[in-house]
C-alpha positions in Angstrom: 40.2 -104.0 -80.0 42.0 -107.1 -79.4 44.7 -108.2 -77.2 47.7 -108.3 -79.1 50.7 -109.5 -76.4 50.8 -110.3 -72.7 47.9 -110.8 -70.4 47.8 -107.5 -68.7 49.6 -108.2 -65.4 48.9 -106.5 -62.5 50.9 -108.6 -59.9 53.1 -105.5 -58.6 50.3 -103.4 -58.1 48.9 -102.6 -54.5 45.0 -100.7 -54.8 44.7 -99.2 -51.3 41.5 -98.9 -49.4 39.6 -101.8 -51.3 38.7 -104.5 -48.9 35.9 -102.7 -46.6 33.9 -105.1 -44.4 30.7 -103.3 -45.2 30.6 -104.0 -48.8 30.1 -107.0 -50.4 32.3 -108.7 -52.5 30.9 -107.3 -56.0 31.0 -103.4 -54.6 35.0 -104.5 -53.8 35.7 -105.7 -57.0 33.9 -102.6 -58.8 35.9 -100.3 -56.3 39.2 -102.7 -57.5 38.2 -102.0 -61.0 37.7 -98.0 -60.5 41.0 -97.6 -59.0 42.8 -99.9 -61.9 41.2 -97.5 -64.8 42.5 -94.4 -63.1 45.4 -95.5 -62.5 46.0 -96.8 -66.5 43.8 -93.9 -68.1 45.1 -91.1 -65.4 47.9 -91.4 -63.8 50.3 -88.7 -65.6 53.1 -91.1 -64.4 51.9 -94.3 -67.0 52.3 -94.3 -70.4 50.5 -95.2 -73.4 52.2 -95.4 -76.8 50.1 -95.8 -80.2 52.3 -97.8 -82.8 51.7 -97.9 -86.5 53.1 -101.3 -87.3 53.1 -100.5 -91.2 56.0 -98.5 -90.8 58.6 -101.2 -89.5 58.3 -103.4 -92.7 58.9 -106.8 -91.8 57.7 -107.4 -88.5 55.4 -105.2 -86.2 57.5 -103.5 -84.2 56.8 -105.6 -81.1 58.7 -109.1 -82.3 55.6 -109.8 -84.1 55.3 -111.1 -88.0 54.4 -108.1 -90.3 50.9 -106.7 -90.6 48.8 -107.1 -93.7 46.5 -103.7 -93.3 48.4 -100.9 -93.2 45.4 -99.5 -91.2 46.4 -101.3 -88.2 47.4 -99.7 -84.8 48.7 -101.1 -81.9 48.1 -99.1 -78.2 50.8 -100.3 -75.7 50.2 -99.6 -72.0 53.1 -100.0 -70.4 51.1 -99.7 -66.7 50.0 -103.3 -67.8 52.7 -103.9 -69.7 50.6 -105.4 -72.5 49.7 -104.2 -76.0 46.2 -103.8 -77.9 45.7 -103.6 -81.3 42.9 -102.5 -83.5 42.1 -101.5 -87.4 40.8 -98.1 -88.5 39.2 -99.6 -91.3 37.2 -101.7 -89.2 36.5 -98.9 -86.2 34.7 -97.0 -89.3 33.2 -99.8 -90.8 29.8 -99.3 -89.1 29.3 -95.8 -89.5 30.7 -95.9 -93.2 28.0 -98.3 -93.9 25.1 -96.2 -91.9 25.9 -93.4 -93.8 25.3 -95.2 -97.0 22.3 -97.0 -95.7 20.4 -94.6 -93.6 22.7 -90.9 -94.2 24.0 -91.6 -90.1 27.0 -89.3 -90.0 26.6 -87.7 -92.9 27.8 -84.4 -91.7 30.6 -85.5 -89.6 31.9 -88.4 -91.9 33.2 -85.7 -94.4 35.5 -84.2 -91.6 37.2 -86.8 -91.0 37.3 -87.7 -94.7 39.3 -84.3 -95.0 41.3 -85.1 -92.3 42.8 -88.3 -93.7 43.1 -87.0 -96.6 45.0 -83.8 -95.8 47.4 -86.4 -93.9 47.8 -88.6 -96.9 49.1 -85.7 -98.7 51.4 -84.3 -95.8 52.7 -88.2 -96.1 52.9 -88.3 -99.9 54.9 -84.8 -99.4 57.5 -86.2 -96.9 57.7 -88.8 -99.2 58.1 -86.8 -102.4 60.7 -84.5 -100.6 62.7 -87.7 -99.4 62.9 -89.1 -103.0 64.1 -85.8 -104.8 67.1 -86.0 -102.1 67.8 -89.0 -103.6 67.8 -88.4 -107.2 
């Protein structure tokens, strides 16, 4: 994953019960770090939005130019007001190519091989549905 927009900024938050004269600076920082990944991955009050860019055409949803791989999803965390992105393609690349190589995942890779493509044909049927409206 990459950083797509904005530095994550954490200026308005406050992280109570971090500076403790017994610990050193590193253990502080760590206990920092904790509290900020708790607060972003389970606080039921933050939110986290997946995006697929593909599907607003022109730009990326976000002010961006279009994408190029329709594969591409952004994550926006609005509790750092900053927004992610990473490819599917590429998230699968490594195990794709173990299972070739070496049979790695050769037992879970069709799952999610039926998975897409029970989704592909759920989209297709939308699709197809939309279309006949239109005729």
């Amino acid at each position: 994953m990459k950083l797509l927009r904005k530095k994550p900024d954490l200026s308005e938050w406050v992280l109570p019960d971090v500076f403790d004269p017994e610990k050193t600076f590193t253990e502080m920082l760590q206990d920092a770090l904790e509290q900020t990944l708790e607060v972003i991955f389970e606080d039921e009050d933050q939110q986290a939005y997946i995006h697929f860019p593909v599907l607003w055409g022109d730009t990326d949803g976000g002010g961006g130019p279009a994408i190029s791989d329709p594969l591409t999803i952004h994550l926006a965390l609005d509790s750092i007001s900053s927004t992610v992105t990473f490819n599917l393609r590429e998230a699968l690349d490594s195990a794709v190519e173990w299972c070739a190589e070496d049979g790695s995942f050769s037992d879970e890779l069709p799952k999610l091989s039926h998975a897409l493509r029970e989704l592909a044909n759920e989209i297709d049927a939308a699709c197809a549905k939309h279309n006949e409206g239109l005729l």
